[in-house]
C-alpha positions as CSV (number, residue, x, y, z in Angstrom):
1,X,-9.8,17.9,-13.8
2,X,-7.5,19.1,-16.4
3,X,-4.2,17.6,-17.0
4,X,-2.1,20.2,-14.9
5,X,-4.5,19.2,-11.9
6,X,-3.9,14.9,-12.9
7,X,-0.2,16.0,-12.9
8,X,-0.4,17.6,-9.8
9,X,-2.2,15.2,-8.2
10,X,0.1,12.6,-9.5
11,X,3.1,14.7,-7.7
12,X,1.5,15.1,-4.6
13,X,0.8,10.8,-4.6
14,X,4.6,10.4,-5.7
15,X,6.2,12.9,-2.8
16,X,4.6,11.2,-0.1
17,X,6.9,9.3,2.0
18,X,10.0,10.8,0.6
19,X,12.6,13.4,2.0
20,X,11.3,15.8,-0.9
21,X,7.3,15.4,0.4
22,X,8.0,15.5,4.0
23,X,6.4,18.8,5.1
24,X,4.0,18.6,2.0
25,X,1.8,15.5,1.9
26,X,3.4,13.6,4.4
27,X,3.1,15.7,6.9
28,X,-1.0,16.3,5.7
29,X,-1.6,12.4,5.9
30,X,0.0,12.5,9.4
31,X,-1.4,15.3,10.6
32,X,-5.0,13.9,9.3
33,X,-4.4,10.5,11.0
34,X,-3.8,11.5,14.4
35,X,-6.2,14.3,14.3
36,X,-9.1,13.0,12.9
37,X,-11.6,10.0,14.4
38,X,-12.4,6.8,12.6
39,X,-16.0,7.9,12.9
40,X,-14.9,11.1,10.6
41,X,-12.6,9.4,8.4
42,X,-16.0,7.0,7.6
43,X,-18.2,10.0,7.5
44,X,-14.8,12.0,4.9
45,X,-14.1,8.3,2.8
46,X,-16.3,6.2,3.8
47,X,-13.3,3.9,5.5
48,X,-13.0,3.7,9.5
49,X,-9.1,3.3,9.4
50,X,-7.6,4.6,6.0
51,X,-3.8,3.7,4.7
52,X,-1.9,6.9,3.6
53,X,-2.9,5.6,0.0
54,X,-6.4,5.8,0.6
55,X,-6.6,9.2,2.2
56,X,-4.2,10.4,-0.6
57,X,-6.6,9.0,-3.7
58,X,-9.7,10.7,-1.4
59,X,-7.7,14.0,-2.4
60,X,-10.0,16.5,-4.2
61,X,-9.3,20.0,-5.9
62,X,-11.1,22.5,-3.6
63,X,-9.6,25.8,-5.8
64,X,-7.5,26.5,-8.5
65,X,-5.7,30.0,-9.1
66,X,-2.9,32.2,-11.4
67,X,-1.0,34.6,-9.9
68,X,0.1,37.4,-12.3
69,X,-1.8,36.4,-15.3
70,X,-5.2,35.9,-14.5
71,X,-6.1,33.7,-17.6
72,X,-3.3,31.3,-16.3
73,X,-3.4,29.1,-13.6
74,X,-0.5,28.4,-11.6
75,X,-1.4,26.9,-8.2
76,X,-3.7,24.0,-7.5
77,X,-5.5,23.2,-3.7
78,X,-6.2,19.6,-2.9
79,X,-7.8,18.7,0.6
80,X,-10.3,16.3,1.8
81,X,-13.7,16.1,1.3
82,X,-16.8,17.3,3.0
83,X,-14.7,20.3,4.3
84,X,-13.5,18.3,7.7
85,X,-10.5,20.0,7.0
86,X,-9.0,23.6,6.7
87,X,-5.3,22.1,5.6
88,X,-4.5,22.1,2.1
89,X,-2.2,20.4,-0.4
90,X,-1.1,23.5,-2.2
91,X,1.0,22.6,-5.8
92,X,2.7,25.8,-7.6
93,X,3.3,25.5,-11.2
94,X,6.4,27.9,-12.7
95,X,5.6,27.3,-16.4
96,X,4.6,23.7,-16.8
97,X,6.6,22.1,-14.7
98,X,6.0,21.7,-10.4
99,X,8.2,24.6,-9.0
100,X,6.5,23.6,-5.1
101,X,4.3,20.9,-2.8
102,X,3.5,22.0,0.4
103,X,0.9,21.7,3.0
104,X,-1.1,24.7,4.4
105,X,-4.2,26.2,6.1
């Protein structure tokens, strides 16, 4: 990963639980933990019963893309893996700092 995927990553740990992350990454945890079994969660992360911490550090890029300038990239996708899911953690870049955290699928 290169540092503007560690940095987004880092936001998308730091948002969760907070007013700011609410229909971003803690609404994906939520989501995850009543929709999903314990037998897929061991199958996903190898853990029957993950904490929100544990599915978050489980997160993995799945894409990475620019927008106008195709040499640049601006937004960074982070689900879980094994493709159990199609919900996305999707971070938008404007420059170099985080313009945007938000879950979609």
């Amino acid at each position: 990963m290169n540092n503007f995927a560690e940095k987004a990553l880092a936001r998308v740990k730091a948002l969760y639980g907070t007013p700011e992350g609410e229909f971003g990454p803690t609404l994906f945890v939520a989501h995850h933990l009543e929709e999903l079994d314990v037998e897929a969660w061991e199958k996903t992360i190898g853990i029957r019963n993950p904490e929100p911490s544990q599915i978050l550090d489980s997160l993995v890029l799945v894409a990475s893309w620019g927008s106008e300038d195709e040499e640049k990239v601006d937004t960074y996708d982070f689900s879980l893996p094994n493709d159990i899911t199609d919900y996305l953690i999707s971070v938008r870049f404007d420059g170099d700092q985080i313009a945007e955290v938000s879950m979609e699928s």
